[in-house]
N, C-alpha and C positions, 0 to 999 in steps of 0.2 A: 531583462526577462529571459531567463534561460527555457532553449528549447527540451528536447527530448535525452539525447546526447548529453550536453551541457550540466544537465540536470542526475543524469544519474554519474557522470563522474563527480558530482560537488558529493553526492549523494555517500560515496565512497570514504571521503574524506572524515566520516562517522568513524571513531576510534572504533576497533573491530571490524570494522564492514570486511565481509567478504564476500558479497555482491547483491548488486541491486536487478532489479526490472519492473518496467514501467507495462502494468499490465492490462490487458480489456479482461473485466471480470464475466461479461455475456457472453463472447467466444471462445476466451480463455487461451489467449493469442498475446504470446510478447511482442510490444510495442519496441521494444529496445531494452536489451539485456548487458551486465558491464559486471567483470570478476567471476567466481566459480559459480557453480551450483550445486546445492545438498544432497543431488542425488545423480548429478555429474551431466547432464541435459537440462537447458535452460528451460524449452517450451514444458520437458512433462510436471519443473516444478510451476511455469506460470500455468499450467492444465487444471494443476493442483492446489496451489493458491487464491485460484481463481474460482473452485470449488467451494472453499470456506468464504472469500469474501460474497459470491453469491449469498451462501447461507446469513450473512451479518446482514447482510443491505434490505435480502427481500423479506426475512420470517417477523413477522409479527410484535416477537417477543423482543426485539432490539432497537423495534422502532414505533414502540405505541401512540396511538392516534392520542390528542391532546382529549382528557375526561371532560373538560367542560363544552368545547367548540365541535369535537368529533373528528376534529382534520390531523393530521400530520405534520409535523415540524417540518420550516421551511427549509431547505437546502438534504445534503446529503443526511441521512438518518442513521448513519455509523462514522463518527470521527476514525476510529483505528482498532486495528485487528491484532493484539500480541499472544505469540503463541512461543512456550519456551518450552527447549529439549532439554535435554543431559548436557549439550554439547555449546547449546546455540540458541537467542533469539530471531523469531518471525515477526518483524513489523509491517504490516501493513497500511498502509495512509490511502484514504481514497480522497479524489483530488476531483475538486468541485469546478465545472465549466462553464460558462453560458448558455452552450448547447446540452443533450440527451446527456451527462458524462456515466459512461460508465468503465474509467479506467481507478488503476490506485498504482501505487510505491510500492512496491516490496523490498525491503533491506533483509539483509540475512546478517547476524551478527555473531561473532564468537564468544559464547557466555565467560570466559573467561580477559580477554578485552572490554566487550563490550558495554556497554551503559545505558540503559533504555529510557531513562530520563532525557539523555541529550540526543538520544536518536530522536525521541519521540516531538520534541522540539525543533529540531534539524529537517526533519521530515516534512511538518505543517507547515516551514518556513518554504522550503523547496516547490510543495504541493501547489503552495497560496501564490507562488513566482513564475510557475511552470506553466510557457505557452505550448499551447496546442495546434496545430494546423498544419 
């Protein structure tokens, strides 16, 4: 079971990656960040990142309550966040805990390497492996 570390250099190993970080989507605070960043500082993209996976986790429209029972599906209510440039995929994984979780994965991919099929596989393997503490 790979840690923090661990996990975002395996993370890398995604044809294209050109970097990862393990992010808290409520503070919007890098957990551990590995490789460049989009906009050349790591925290203002996890500030940013961490802006839209808010939006995915908390709105409504992404996580409708079940029509017959009224409740909400059990576990995280947004498997993944992708968001593609000109240049480059944004994968986002949010990574389900025992405890409160509210962190995720960000991969950042180069649209001409990269592959978002095998991230997106790569990702939920890592997420599902990934200790916390």
């Amino acid at each position: 079971m790979p840690g923090i570390d661990e996990c975002l250099l395996e993370a890398m190993t995604v044809p294209g990656a050109r970097g990862a970080a393990l992010v808290d989507w409520t503070s919007g605070l890098a957990l551990g960040v590995i490789g460049d960043s989009p906009v050349g500082d790591h925290e203002t993209t996890a500030a940013e990142t961490a802006e839209l996976a808010r939006a995915a986790a908390e709105y409504e429209s992404f996580a409708p309550a079940d029509a017959a029972t009224d409740e909400l599906p059990k576990g995280q209510p947004v498997e993944d966040v992708i968001v593609t440039t000109r240049t480059g995929y944004h994968v986002l994984r949010f990574v389900e805990t025992t405890f409160d979780s509210s962190v995720f994965l960000h991969l950042w991919l180069d649209r001409a390497t990269g592959n978002l099929a095998m991230a997106r596989i790569r990702l939920r393997d890592l997420a599902e492996r990934l200790v916390l503490g």
